[in-house]
Structure formats: structure tokens, C-alpha cells
N, C-alpha and C positions, 0 to 999 in steps of 0.2 A: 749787436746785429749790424750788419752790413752789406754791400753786394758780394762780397769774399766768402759770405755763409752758403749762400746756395750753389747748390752744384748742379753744374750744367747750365743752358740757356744763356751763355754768353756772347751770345750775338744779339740779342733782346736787350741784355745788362750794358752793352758797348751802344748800343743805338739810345737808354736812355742816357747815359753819363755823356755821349755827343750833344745832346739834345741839352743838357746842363749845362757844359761848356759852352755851349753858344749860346747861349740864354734864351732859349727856342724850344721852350716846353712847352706844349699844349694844353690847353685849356680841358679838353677833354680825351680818353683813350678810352679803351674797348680792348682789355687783356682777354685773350681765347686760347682757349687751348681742351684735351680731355682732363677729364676728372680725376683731382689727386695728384695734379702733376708742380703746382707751384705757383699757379697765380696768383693767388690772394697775396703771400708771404713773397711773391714778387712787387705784387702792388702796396706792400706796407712798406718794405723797405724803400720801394723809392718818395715812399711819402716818408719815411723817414728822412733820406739823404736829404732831402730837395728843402728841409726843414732843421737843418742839421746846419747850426754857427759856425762849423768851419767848411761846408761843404764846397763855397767857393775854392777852397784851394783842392781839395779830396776828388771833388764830383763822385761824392758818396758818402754815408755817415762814419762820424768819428768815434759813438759809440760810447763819451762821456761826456759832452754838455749837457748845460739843464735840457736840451730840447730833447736831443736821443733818451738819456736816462728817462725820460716822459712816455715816450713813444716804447721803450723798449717796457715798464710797467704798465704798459695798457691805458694812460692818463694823459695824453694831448690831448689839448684842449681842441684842437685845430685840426684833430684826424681822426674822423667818424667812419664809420662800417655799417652799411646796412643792411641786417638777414634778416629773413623772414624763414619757419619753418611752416608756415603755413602755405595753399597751392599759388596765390599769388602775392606780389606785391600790390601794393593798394596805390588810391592816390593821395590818401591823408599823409602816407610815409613820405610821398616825393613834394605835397608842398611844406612839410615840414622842414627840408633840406632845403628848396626854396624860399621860404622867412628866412632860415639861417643865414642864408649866401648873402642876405642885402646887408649885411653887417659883414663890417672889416673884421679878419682872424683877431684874435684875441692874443695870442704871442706871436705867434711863426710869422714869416713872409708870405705864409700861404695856407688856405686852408683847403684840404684833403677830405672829399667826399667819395668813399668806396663801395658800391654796390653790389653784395657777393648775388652769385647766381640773377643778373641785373635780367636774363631772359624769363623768368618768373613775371615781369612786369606784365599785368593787365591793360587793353589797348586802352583805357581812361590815363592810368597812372605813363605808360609811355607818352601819351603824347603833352603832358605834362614836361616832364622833363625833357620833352622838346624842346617846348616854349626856351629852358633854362637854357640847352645847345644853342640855340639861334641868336644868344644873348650873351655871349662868354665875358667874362672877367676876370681881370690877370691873377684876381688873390686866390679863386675859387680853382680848383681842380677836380674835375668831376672821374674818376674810372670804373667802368664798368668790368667786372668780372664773369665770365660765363664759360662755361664749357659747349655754348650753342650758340654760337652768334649768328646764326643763319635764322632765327626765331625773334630775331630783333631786328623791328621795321629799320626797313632800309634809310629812312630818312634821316634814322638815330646813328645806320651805322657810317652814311657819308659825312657826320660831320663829327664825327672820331677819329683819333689817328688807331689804326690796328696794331695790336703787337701779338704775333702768333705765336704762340710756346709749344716747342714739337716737343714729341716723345725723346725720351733722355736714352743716351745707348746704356745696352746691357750693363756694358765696366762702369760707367757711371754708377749706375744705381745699388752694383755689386761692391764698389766701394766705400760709396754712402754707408752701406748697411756694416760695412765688416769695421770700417772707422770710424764713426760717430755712434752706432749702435751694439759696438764689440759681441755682433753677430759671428757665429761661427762660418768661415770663408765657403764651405761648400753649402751651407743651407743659402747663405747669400746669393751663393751663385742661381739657385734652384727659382728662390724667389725674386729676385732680378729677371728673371725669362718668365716669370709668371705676371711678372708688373705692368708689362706693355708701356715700358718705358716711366714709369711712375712711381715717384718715389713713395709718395702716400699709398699706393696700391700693395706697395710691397711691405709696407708695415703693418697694413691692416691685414694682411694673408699671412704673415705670422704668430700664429699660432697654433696648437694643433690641432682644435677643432677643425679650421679652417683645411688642413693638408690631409686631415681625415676625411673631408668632405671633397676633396680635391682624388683622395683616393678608387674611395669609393662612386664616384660619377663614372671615373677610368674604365670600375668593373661593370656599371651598368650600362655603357656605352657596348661593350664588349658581349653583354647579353642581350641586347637588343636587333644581334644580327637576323635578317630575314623582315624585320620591321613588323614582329609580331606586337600586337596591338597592346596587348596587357604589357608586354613589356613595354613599350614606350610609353603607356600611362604609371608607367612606374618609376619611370627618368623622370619626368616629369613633377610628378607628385614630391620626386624626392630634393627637387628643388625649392618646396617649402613655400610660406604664405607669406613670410618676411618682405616686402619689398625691397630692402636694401641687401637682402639675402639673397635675394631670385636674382635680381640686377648683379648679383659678383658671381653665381653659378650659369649666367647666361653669360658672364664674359666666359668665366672657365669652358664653358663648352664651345664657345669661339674659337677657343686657342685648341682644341684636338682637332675639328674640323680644318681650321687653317694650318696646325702641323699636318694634315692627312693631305691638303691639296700641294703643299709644297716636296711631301715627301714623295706623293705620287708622280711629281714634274722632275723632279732634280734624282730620287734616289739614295739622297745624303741626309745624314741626320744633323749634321755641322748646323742647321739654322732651324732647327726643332727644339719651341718652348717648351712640350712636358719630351727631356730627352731621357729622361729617367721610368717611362712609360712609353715604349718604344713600339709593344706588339701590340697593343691598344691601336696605336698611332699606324701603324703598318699594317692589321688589322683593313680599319678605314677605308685605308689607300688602297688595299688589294681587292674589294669586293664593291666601292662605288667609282663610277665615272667622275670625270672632274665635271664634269657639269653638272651632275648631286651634289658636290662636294658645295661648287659655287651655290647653288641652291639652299642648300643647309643655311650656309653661311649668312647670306640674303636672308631667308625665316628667321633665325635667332636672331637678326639684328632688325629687324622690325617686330617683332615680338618685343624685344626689349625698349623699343621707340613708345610701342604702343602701353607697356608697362607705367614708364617713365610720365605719360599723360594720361595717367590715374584710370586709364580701361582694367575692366576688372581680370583680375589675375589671373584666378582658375581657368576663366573663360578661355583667355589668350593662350594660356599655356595648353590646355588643352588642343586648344586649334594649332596651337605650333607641335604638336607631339604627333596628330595626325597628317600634318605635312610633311615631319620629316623624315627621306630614303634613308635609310640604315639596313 
């Protein structure tokens, strides 16, 4: 592993390997970006590099000292990850990182504490790991991982430095899949525009259940015209009880919506994600106003907000089924 593995995001990967040259790493960061896109496996590699016996001359990992071979089996001793799959993080987890930090690493130059999804933190356990911010130490490196950095007190995020990871273009990801994943070049291409830039998005959409389900929303979009009522309880409904299932079928009906407003502004299909579901998509365009269309778009994404903070599901989706023009 290295910075050379991930693709894309190299303006992010040149700002930390700067920051290694000059010996001007911070004590704390605050990686952000959407979900699935590469933070974490950004934040491990540069705790790898930064950890990495010959990084001085690289300003990146080499990939065979005992430190990487460590890091790369999951077994540094000096690079911890913190998930929770439960609704919050706690504060027993953040002073247990704090015992940790009063002791020097154990190998490396540095020890690496990684907080996936660090916006899960509960206002006890955040302001905890304030205390540790306001107190920085050169061995200790704190990063926070989130795809919501706007839900983490402000006070945590002025004393991080930010690194923003944007959506990866289409060829990117189109590539990703067809060379490392010796995906077939045209289903690549299909799940590339379904990814919203993500590379994780577009492996987990690989399969058929998944493009079956992607199918079939197409046609019930397409039945829903007139905005008869049983049919939108049937869009709905057919998005399932799964929350990590509803959260990928409220992106997917994102992307017809926003194919629908772009196609109804421009006319062109040249920048339409489902381009393969064309009269769905034109469909849309021809019978709502753009200002339904924004509309839509606004409800399914606080719908999915409200999802996302454990409101109950049926309920929301309901109310989102009754709000929206179709």
C-alpha cells in the first residue's frame, strides 16, 4: 500500500506529502468528504507513510519495512481505528485514547489515532476529545473521519486542519473498476455514473440484485405519473425497511430527478447518470416544472437526512411519498 494505490484525490495526497516534506504535519486533521469515497483508506495510508522507515526520503510508504508490512497486516501497534456501530460514540472510548496518548508510541515516530465516522460522537464524548485538541503532542496524531463535518462542534473543527475529498470524476472510477476490478468496460462505465463519484458506491452497486432494483424503481417512477396516491405508496414501500437499503434507493432516485432537471435545462443527454433509461428520464422532464423537479430533489434529501438520524422510516418515507409532484 501506498499513495500511488488510490485513485484520484491528488490534490489532498500532494498537500499531505508537502506537509511531510516540511516536517509540518499536524497534530490533528478532520478528513471529509461523501460516503464511500476514500477517507478512511486515505487516512490509513498516510498513517502508514508518516510511519514508514524510509518515508523521509519517499514522503510516502515503501511498502516493505517492518513498519509497513505491520500496517499493511492490520498489526501496528501505533495505528488504532475507532468504529462504533452502534448510534453514538461514547466517552469511555475517547478517554481510553486519551490514557493511550500519555505514553510514547511503542515503535513508530508517531502514534495514529483514526476516528471513522468521528460525527457519531455524543456532546459528552466530543467535548472530551477537545480537552486532547487544545493539548496537542508531536508523537500523537489524532484524524477524524466523517462524511458530516458540519455535525462536529465547531470548536473541534477550528482546531483541525480540513482535507476535503470531492467526488472522483466518472473516468476515474470507470477505470478503477475495469483495471483493478477486471469489470466489463461498458457495465463500468454504467456504474461509474451511478457512483456519484465513489468508488465504494460503485462496488457496492455491483450486482444484480442491486441493477434489478435500479431497474425496477425506473418503472415505478414511470407509473407514478399523475401522482396517484397508491402509486406513490408503492415507490415507496418498494424501497424497503433496510436502512442501508433505503439510504442507496433514495440516492438512486436522486440521480433520476437530478437527470430529469438537467435534462429539462440543457436538452442533452451527454451529462445524464441513468443514460441507459432515457424515456423514464425525459418522461420527468416533460410533465414537471423545474421547480418540482428542485422540490423533489430538496424532500428526498431530507427524507434521507432524517433517515440517517434514526426517525422512523415508514413514517418519513411515507411523508416523503406524499410530498412528492410526479
Amino acid at each position: 500500500m501506498s499513495f500511488t494505490d488510490i485513485y484520484g484525490h491528488t490534490k489532498q495526497i500532494g498537500m499531505l506529502q508537502k506537509a511531510m516534506a516540511q516536517k509540518r504535519v499536524g497534530h490533528s486533521y478532520v478528513f471529509s468528504g461523501q460516503n464511500a469515497i476514500g477517507k478512511k483508506k486515505l487516512a490509513l495510508e498516510f498513517a502508514q507513510a508518516l510511519n514508514c522507515e524510509n518515508s523521509a526520503r519517499l514522503n510516502d510508504s515503501c511498502g516493505d519495512c517492518s513498519s509497513c508490512r505491520k500496517m499493511i497486516s492490520g498489526n501496528h501497534p501505533d495505528v488504532h481505528v475507532l468504529e462504533t456501530r452502534e448510534q453514538f460514540i461514547r466517552i469511555d472510548a475517547i478517554r481510553s485514547i486519551q490514557q493511550m496518548m500519555t505514553f510514547k508510541p511503542l515503535e513508530g515516530r508517531r502514534r495514529l489515532v483514526i476516528i471513522d465516522d468521528a460525527d457519531k460522537m455524543n456532546e459528552q464524548s466530543a467535548n472530551a476529545l477537545l480537552k486532547t485538541l487544545e493539548e496537542p503532542s508531536d508523537a500523537n496524531i489524532i484524524i477524524l473521519v466523517t462524511a458530516r463535518p458540519y455535525w462536529l462542534p465547531q470548536t473541534i473543527l477550528s482546531r483541525c486542519q480540513h482535507v476535503r475529498l470531492t467526488p472522483l470524476a466518472v473516468e476515474t472510477v470507470a477505470r478503477f473498476l475495469t483495471k483493478k476490478m477486471q469489470i466489463d468496460p461498458s457495465r463500468s462505465g454504467i456504474l461509474a455514473l451511478l457512483s456519484a463519484g465513489s468508488i465504494g458506491r460503485a462496488l457496492e452497486s455491483n450486482t444484480e440484485d442491486v441493477m434489478a432494483f435500479r431497474s425496477e424503481l425506473g418503472r415505478l417512477l414511470s407509473a407514478t405519473c399523475g401522482g396517484d396516491p397508491m402509486s406513490l405508496l408503492s415507490l415507496v414501500s418498494f424501497l424497503g425497511q433496510d436502512k442501508k437499503e433505503v439510504m442507496q434507493g433514495l440516492k438512486m432516485l436522486s440521480t433520476y430527478f437530478r437527470d430529469a432537471l438537467v435534462y429539462k435545462e440543457t436538452g442533452s443527454s451527454a451529462m445524464i447518470i441513468n443514460a441507459d433509461d432515457l424515456s423514464v428520464i425525459s418522461s420527468l422532464a416533460d410533465r414537471l416544472r423545474g421547480e418540482q423537479i428542485l422540490e423533489n430533489l430538496s424532500i428526498v434529501e431530507k427524507s434521507g437526512e432524517m433517515i440517517e438520524m434514526n426517525v422512523n422510516k415508514s413514517l418519513t418515507l411515507e411523508a416523503m411519498a406524499f410530498k412528492l409532484q410526479l
